[in-house]
C-alpha positions as CSV (number, residue, x, y, z in Angstrom):
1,X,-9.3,-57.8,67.4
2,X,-12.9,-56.8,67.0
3,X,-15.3,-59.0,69.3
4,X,-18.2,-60.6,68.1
5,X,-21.2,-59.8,70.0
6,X,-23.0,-62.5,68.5
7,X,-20.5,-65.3,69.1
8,X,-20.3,-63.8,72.6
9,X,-23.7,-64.6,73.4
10,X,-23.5,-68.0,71.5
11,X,-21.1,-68.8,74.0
12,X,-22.6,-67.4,76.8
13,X,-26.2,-68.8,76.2
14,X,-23.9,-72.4,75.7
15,X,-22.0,-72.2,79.2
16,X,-25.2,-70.5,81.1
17,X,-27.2,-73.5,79.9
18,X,-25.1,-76.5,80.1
19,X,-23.6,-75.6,83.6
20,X,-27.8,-75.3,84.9
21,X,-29.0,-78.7,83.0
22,X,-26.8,-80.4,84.8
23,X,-28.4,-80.0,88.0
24,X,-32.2,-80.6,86.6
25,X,-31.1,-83.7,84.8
26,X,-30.1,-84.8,88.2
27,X,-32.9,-83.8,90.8
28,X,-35.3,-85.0,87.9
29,X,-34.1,-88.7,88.7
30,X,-33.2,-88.2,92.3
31,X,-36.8,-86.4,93.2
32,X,-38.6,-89.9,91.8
33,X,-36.1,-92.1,93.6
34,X,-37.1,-90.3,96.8
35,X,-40.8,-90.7,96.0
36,X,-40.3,-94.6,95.5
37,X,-38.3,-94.7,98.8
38,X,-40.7,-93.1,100.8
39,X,-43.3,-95.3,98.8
40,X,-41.4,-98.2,100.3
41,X,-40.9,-97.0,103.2
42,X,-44.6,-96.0,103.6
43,X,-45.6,-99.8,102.8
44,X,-43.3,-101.7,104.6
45,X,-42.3,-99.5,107.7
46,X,-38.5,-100.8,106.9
47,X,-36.1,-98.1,108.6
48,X,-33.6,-99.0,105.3
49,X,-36.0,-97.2,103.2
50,X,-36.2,-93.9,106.0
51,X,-32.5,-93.7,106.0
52,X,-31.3,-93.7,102.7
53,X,-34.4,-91.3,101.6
54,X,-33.1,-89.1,104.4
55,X,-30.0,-89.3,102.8
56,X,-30.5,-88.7,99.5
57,X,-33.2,-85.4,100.5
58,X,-29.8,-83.7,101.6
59,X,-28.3,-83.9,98.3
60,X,-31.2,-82.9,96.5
61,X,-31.5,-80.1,98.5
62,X,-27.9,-79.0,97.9
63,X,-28.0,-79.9,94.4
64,X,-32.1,-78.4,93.7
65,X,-30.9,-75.0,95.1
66,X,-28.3,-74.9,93.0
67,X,-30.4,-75.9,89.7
68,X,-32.7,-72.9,91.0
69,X,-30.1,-70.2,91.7
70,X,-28.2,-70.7,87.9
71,X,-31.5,-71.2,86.9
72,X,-33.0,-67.9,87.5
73,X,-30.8,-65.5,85.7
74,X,-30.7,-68.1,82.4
75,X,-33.8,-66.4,81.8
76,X,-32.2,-62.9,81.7
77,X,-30.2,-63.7,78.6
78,X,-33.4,-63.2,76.2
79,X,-33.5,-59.5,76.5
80,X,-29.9,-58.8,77.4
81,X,-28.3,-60.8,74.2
82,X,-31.3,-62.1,72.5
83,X,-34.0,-58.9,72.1
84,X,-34.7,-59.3,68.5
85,X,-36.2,-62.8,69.3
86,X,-37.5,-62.2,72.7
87,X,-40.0,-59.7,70.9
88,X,-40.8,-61.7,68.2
89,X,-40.9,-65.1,69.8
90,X,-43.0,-63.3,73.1
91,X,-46.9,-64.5,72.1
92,X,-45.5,-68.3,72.0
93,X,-42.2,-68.5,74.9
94,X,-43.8,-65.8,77.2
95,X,-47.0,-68.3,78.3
96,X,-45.1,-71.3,77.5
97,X,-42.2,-70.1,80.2
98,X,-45.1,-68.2,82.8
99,X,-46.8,-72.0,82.7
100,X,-43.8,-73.4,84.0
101,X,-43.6,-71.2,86.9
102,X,-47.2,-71.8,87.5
103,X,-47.6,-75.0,87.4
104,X,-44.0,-76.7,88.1
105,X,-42.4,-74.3,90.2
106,X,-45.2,-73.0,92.7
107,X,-45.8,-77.0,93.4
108,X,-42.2,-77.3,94.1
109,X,-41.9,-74.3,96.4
110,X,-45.5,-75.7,97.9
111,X,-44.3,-79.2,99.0
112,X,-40.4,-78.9,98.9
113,X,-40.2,-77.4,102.4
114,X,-42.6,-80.3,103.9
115,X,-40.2,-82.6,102.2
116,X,-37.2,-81.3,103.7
117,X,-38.3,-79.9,107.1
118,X,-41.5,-82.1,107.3
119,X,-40.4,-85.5,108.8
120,X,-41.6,-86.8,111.8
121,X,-44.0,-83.6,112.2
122,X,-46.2,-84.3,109.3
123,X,-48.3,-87.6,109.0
124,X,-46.4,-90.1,106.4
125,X,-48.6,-90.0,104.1
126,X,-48.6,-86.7,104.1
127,X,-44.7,-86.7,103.6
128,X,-44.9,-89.0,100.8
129,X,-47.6,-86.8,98.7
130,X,-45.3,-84.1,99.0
131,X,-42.1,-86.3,97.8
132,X,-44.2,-87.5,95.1
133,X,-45.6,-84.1,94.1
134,X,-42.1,-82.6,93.9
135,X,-41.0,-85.6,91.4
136,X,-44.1,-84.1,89.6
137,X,-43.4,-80.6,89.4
138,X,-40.0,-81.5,88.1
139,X,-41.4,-83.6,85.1
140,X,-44.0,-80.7,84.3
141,X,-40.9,-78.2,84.9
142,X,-38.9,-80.4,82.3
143,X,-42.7,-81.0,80.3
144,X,-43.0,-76.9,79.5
145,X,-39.0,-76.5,78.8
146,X,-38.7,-79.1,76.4
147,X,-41.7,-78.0,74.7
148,X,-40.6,-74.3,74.0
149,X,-37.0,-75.9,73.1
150,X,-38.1,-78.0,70.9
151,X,-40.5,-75.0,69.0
152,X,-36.8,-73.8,68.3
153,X,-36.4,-77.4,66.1
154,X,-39.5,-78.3,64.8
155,X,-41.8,-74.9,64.9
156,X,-45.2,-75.6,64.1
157,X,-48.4,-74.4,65.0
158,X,-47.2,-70.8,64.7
159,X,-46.8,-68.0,61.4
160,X,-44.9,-65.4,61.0
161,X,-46.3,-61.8,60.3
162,X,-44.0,-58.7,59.7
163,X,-41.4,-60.5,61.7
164,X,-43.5,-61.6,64.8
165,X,-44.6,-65.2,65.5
166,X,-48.3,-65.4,66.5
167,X,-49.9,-69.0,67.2
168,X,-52.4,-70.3,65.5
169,X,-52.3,-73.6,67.4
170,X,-51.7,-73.9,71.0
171,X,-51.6,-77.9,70.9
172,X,-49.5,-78.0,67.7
173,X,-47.4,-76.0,69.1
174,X,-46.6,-77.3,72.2
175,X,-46.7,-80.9,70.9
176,X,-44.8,-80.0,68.0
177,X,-43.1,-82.9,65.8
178,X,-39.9,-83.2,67.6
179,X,-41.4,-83.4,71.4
180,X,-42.7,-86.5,71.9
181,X,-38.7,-87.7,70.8
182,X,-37.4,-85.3,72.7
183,X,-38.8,-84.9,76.1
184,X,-38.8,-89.3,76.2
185,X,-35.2,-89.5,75.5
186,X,-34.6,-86.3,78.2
187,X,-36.9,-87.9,81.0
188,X,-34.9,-91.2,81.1
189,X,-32.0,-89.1,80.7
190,X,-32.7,-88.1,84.1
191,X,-33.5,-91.6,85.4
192,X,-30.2,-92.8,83.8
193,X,-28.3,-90.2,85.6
194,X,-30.2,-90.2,88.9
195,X,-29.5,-94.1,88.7
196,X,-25.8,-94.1,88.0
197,X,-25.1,-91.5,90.3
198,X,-26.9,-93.5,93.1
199,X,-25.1,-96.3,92.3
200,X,-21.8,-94.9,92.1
201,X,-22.1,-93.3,95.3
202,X,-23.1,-96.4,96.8
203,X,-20.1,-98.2,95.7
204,X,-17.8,-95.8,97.0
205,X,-19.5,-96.5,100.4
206,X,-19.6,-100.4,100.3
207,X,-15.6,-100.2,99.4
208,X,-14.7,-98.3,102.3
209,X,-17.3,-100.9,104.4
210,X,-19.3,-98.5,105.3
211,X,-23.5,-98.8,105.8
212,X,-23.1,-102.2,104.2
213,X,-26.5,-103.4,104.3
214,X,-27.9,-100.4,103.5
215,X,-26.0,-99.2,100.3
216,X,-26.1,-103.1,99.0
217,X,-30.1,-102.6,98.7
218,X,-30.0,-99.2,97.2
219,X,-27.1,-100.6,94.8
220,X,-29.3,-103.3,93.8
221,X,-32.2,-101.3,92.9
222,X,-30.2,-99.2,90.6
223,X,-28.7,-101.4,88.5
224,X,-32.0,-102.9,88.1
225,X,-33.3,-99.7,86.6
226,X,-30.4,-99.1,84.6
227,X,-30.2,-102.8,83.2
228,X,-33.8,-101.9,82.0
229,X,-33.2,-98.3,81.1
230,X,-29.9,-98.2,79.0
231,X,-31.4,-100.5,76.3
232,X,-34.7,-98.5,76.4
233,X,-32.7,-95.2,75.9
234,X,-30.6,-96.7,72.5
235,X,-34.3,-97.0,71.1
236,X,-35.8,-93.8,71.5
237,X,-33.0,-92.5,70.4
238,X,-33.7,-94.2,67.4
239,X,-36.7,-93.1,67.0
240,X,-35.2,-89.6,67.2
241,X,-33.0,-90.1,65.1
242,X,-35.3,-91.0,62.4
243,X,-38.1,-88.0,63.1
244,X,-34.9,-85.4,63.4
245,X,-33.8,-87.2,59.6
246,X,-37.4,-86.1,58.6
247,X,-37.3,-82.7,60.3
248,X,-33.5,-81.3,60.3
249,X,-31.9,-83.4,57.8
250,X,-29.0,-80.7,57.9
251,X,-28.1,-81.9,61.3
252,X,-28.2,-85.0,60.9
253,X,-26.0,-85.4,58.2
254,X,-23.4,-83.5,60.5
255,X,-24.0,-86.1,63.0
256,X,-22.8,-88.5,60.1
257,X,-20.2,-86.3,58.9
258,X,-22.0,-87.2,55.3
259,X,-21.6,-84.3,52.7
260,X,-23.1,-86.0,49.8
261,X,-26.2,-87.2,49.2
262,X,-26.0,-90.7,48.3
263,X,-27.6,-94.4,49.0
264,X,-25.7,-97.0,51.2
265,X,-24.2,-94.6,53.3
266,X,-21.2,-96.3,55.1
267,X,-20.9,-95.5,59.7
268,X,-18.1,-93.4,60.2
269,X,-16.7,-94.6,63.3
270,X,-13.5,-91.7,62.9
271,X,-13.3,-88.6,60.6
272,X,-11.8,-85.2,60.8
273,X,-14.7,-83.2,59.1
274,X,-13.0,-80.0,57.4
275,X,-15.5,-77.9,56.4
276,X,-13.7,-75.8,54.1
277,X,-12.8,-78.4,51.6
278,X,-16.3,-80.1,52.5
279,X,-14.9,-83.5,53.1
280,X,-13.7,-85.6,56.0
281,X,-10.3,-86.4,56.6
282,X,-8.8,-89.8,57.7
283,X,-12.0,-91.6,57.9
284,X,-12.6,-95.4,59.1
285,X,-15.8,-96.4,58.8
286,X,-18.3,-99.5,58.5
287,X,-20.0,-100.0,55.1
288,X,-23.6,-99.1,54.7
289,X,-23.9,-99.3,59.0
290,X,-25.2,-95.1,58.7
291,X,-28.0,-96.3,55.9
292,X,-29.2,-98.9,57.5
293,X,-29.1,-97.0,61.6
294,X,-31.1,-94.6,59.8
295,X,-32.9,-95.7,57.1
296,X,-33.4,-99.2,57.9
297,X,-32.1,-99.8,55.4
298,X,-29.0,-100.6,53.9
299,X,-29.0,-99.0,50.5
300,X,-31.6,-96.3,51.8
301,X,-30.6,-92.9,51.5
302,X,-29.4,-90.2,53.7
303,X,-28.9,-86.3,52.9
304,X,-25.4,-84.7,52.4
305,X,-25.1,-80.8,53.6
306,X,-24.4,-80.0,50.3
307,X,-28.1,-80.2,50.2
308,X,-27.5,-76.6,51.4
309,X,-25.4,-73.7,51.3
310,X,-22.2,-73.3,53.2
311,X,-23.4,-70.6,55.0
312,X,-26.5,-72.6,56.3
313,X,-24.2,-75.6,57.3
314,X,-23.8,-76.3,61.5
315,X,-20.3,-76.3,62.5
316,X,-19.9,-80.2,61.7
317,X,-17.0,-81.3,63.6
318,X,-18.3,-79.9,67.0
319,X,-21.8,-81.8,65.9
320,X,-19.9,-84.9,64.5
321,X,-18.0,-85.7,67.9
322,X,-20.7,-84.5,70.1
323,X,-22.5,-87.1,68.7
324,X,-20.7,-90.1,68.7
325,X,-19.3,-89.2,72.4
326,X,-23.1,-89.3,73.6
327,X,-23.1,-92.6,71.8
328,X,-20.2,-94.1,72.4
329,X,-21.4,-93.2,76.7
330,X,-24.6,-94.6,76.3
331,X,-22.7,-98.1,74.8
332,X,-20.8,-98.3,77.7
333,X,-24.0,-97.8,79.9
334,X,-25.3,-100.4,78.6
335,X,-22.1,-102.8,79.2
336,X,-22.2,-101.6,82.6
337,X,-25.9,-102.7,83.2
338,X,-24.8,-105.7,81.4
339,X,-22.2,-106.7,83.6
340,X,-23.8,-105.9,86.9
341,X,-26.3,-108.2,85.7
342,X,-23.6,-111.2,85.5
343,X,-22.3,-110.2,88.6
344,X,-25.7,-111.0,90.1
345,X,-24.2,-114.6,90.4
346,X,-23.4,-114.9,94.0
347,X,-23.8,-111.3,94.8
348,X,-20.7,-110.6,93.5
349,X,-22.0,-107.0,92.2
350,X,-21.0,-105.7,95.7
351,X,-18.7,-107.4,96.2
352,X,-16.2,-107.4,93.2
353,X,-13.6,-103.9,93.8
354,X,-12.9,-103.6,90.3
355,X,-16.8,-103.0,89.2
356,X,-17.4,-100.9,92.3
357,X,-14.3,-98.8,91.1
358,X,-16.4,-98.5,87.6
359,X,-19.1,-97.9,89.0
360,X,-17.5,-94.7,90.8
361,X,-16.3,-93.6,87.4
362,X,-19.5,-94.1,85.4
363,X,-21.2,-91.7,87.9
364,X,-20.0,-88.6,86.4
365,X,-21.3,-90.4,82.2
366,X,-24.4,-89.5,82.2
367,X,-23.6,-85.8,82.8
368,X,-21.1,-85.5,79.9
369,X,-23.6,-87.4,78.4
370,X,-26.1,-85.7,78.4
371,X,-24.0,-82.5,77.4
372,X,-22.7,-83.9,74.5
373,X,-26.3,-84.6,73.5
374,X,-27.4,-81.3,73.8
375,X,-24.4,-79.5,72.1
376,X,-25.7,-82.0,69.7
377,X,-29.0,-80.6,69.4
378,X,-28.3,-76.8,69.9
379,X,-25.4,-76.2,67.7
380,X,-27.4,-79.1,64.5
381,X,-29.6,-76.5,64.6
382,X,-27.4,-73.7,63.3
383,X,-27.3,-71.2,62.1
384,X,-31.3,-71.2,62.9
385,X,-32.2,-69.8,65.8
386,X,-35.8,-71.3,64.6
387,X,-35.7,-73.6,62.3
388,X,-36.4,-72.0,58.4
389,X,-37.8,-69.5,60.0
390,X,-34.8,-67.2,61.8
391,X,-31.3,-67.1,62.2
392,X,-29.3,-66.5,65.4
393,X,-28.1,-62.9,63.4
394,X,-31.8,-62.0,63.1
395,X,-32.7,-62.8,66.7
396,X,-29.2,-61.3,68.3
397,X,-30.1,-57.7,70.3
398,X,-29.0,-55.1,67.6
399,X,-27.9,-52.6,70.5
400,X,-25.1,-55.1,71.9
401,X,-21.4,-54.4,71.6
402,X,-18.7,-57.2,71.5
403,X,-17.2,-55.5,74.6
404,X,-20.8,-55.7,76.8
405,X,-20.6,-59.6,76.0
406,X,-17.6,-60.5,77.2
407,X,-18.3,-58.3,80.2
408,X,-21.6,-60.6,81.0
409,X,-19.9,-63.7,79.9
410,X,-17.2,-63.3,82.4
411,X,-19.6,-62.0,85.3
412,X,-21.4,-65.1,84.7
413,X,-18.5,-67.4,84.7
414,X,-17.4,-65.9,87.8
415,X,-20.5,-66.2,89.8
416,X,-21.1,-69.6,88.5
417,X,-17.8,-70.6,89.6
418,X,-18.9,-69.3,93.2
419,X,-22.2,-70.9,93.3
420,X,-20.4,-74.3,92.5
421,X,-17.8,-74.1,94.9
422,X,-20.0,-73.3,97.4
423,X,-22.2,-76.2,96.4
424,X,-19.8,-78.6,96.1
425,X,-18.8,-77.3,99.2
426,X,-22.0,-78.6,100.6
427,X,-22.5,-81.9,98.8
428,X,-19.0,-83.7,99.6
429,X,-19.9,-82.5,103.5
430,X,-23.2,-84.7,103.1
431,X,-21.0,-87.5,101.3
432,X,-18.5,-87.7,103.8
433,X,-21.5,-88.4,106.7
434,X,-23.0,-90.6,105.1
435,X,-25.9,-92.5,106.1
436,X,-24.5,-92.9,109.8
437,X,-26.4,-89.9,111.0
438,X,-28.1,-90.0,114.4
439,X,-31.9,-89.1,115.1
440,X,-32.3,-85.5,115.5
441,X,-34.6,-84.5,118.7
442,X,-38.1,-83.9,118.1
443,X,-38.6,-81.0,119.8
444,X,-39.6,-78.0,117.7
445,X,-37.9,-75.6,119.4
446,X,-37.9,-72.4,117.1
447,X,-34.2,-70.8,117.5
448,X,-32.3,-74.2,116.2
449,X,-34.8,-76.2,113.8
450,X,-36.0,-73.4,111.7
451,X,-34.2,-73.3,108.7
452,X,-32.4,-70.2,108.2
453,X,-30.4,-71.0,105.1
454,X,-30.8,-72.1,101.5
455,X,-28.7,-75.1,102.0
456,X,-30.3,-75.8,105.6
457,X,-32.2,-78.8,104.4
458,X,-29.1,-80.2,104.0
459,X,-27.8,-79.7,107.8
460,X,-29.4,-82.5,109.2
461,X,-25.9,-84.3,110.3
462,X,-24.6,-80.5,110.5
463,X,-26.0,-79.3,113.5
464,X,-25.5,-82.9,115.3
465,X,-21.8,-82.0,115.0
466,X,-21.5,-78.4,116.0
467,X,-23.4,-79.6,119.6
């Protein structure tokens, strides 16, 4: 069987990229809940605030480094797999990806070591400005990314000579039509996960009894954010919904599984799209629901990919169930804020086992969340590489053979794998102390409290147990 080296890199591109974004829609959140606790903390002089910020700065630091390390060599992939559209993409993603490692990353590496190594030999207002200026350089990080991404969707402010982009607008470029939608919808993303994670962890503690007063409070504060969060999500999203009807109608009517173009376009709640016949199979759906989502509307009308050819059609069913596993998470996110908000009654949010039990399971949502929503986005978008303007075939490194892809497809599995062993590794060692974690010595005495490691800021508890 001959291998396809463009399908190869599809797939590598695919597994390189969702395995790294789930450690950036993570720290995103976490970073600004650290901020806000050290805020707190800073104000009121409440050791609750100190501990559980000390707590959470060892699993960002686990979790940051390894957003950082499969973060680096993502990077790589546009001139090993993707040449043809490195080169002519270069005057636009070269800047826009040399901004984000001027601006994000050099104030991450600038105040990320006073954050983790900094406490109790800094001032505290010094070691809040650097929590809250690491929160900041992962929004701007997250600000620049987006923004080249979404070029890919909605390119504007660029044209295209003899096969080279070259901008003519700096500002509609960047802020091109889709951003706004996108980069909302992908910041309280990160809250949402941050926030369920948080919570989830806490829950685990308060059922095995542990650090009850101090996993109660930090409990509390997230289902606040998420009561207020989950709602606010379903909205943007429908607002994105309606500029990506405007701007990719294609992939949105694989989101809908609608292959005709018609008014009054019925919800299809299940549907076997089979793209050969150009039909769905087995469907059960809700009258006029998709019209009216969309539209707001209920006889308004909504595109059918027969609008196009075949060939210029996104693989539907991957899009069609992407989507409505993204939506049908983010409905039960917004039961869960729901209910936590009943429970309020008597405090029984920490105290009831069976919603501390789903709260343990909803902590892993908002990842396979947000990967559905980006295989979503990425694969709607095909077979453009960008949008009208070039396919993945054009932008695909002419020189690559089917055998060289699999060979870095595997190499990258395989260190990936190691990487997240070895962070997971890390991270359940931080869960299992806990918050219990007694005051290290103050004295700055070179051969121990220098870190030595990547993972060091996470060996507060570490070294306490080794002496």
């Amino acid at each position: 069987m001959e291998l396809d080296p463009l399908l190869l890199s599809r797939i590598q591109f695919a597994f390189v990229v969702s395995f790294h974004a789930i450690f950036p829609v993570f720290t995103i959140g976490l970073a600004s809940f650290i901020a806000f606790l050290e805020a707190l903390s800073f104000k009121t002089g409440n050791p609750v605030w100190e501990r559980l910020s000390k707590f959470w700065v060892q699993v960002f630091a686990v979790v940051f480094a390894m957003g950082v390390v499969s973060g680096i060599v993502m990077s790589f992939q546009f001139g090993t797999n993707w040449s043809n559209y490195s080169y002519a993409a270069a005057n636009f993603l070269g800047p826009m990806l040399s901004y984000e490692v001027i601006t994000a990353f050099f104030l991450e590496a600038a105040f990320l070591g006073v954050l983790l190594f900094g406490r109790n030999r800094v001032p505290k207002g010094v070691h809040l400005f650097a929590a809250c200026m690491v929160a900041l350089g992962t929004f701007i990080s997250a600000f620049w990314i987006l923004a080249a991404n979404s070029w890919m969707h909605t390119p504007a402010g660029v044209e295209l000579r003899d096969g080279v982009f070259f901008v003519t607008s700096w500002t509609e470029a960047i802020f091109n039509p889709s951003f706004p939608y996108r980069f909302a919808h992908m910041a309280v993303a990160s809250f949402l996960t941050g926030a369920f994670v948080v919570s989830g962890v806490s829950a685990w503690y308060l059922l095995r009894g542990r650090e009850i007063e101090v996993n109660r409070k930090a409990l509390s504060m997230c289902l606040w954010l998420i009561l207020i969060l989950a709602p606010t999500q379903a909205v943007i999203g429908d607002f994105h919904g309606i500029n990506t009807l405007e701007h990719q109608p294609t992939k949105v009517a694989a989101m809908e599984g609608n292959w005709e173009t018609a008014s009054g376009v019925p919800l299809l709640l299940f549907a076997w799209p089979d793209q050969e016949s150009q039909s769905n199979r087995f469907e059960i759906a809700i009258p006029k629901l998709a019209s009216l989502i969309l539209t707001h509307d209920l006889n308004g009308e909504v595109p059918g990919l027969n609008e196009v050819a075949a060939e210029e059609q996104p693989p539907v069913a991957i899009v069609f169930w992407g989507f409505r596993v993204m939506v049908g998470l983010g409905l039960l996110m917004i039961a869960t804020a729901f209910t936590g908000l009943l429970l309020r009654h008597k405090q029984r949010y920490w105290q009831t086992p069976w919603f501390l039990q789903g709260l343990r399971l909803m902590s892993v949502t908002p990842f396979i969340a947000v990967l559905a929503g980006w295989i979503v986005t990425e694969s709607g978008r095909a077979p453009w590489l960008v949008y009208g303007l070039m396919t993945h075939a054009q932008g695909v490194t002419p020189s690559l053979t089917g055998g060289m892809a699999l060979f870095t497809l595997l190499g990258y599995i395989l260190v990936y794998a190691m990487i997240f062993s070895a962070g997971l590794y890390y991270l359940m060692r931080v869960l299992q102390d806990g918050l219990e974690v007694p005051e290290r010595v103050t004295e700055l005495d070179d051969d121990v409290h220098r870190p030595a490691r990547p993972f060091s800021g996470s060996d507060v508890s570490f070294e306490q147990k080794g002496s």
